[in-house]
C-alpha positions in Angstrom: 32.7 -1.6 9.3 31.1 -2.5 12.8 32.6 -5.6 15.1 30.7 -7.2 17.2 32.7 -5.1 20.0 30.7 -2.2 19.3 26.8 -2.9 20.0 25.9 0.2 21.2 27.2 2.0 17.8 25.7 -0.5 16.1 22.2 -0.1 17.8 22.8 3.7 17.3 23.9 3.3 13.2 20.0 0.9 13.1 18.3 3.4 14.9 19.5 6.9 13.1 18.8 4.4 10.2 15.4 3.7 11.5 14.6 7.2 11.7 15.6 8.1 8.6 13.1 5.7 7.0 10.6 6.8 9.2 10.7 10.5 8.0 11.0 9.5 4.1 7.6 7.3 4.4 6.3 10.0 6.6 6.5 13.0 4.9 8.4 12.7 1.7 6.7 9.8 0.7 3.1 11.4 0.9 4.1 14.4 -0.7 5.6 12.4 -3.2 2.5 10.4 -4.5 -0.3 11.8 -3.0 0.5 15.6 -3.9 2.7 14.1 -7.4 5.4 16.6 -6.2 8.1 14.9 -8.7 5.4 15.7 -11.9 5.1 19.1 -10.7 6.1 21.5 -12.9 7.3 24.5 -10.3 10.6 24.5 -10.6 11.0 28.6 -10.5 12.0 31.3 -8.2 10.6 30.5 -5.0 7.7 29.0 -6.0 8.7 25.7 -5.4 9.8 26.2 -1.6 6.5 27.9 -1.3 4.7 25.1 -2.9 7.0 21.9 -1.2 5.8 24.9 2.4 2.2 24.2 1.6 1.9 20.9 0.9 3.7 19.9 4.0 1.6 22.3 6.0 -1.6 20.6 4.5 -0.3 17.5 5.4 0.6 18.7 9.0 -2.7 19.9 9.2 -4.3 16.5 8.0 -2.0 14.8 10.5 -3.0 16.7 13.6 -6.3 16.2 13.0 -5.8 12.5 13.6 -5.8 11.6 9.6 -3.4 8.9 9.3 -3.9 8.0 5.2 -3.9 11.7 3.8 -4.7 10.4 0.6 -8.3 9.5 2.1 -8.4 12.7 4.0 -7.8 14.8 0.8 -10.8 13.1 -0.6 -12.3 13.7 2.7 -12.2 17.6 2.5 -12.6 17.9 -0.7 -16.1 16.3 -0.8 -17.0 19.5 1.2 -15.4 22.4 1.6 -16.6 23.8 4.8 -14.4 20.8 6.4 -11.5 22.4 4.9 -12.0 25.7 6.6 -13.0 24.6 10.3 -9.9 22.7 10.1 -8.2 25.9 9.0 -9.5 27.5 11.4 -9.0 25.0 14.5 -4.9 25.1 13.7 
């Protein structure tokens, strides 16, 4: 437990805290609903490090590309497929 005494391990506990949250809704969020990686049915060998590898890459991807709902951006590319590649290709 924290006193009062301690602000500055307080602030640090919120902020590690913070950033925690800020990964989860991030990253493991997204992949989460938008790629359904808890329905996934990959549970094998290391076919489910490559395919938790890919999804985070497409999402990477998506991200530098100044995509900020990737969701919307999946749509996006997959309306045509030539986006897909030149974005491929640009990383």
């Amino acid at each position: 437990m924290m006193s009062p005494a301690c602000p500055r391990a307080a602030g640090g506990l919120a902020a590690w805290v913070r950033g925690h949250w800020h990964i989860e809704n991030k990253l493991h969020w997204v992949r989460d609903v938008t790629y359904q990686e808890d329905k996934s049915l990959v549970r094998t060998g290391n076919a489910l490090r490559v395919m938790t590898t890919l999804r985070s890459l497409a999402i990477s991807l998506l991200r530098l590309d100044g995509h900020p709902n990737i969701a919307a951006a999946n749509r996006h590319h997959a309306r045509d497929p030539q986006r897909t590649l030149k974005l491929l290709q640009a990383a």
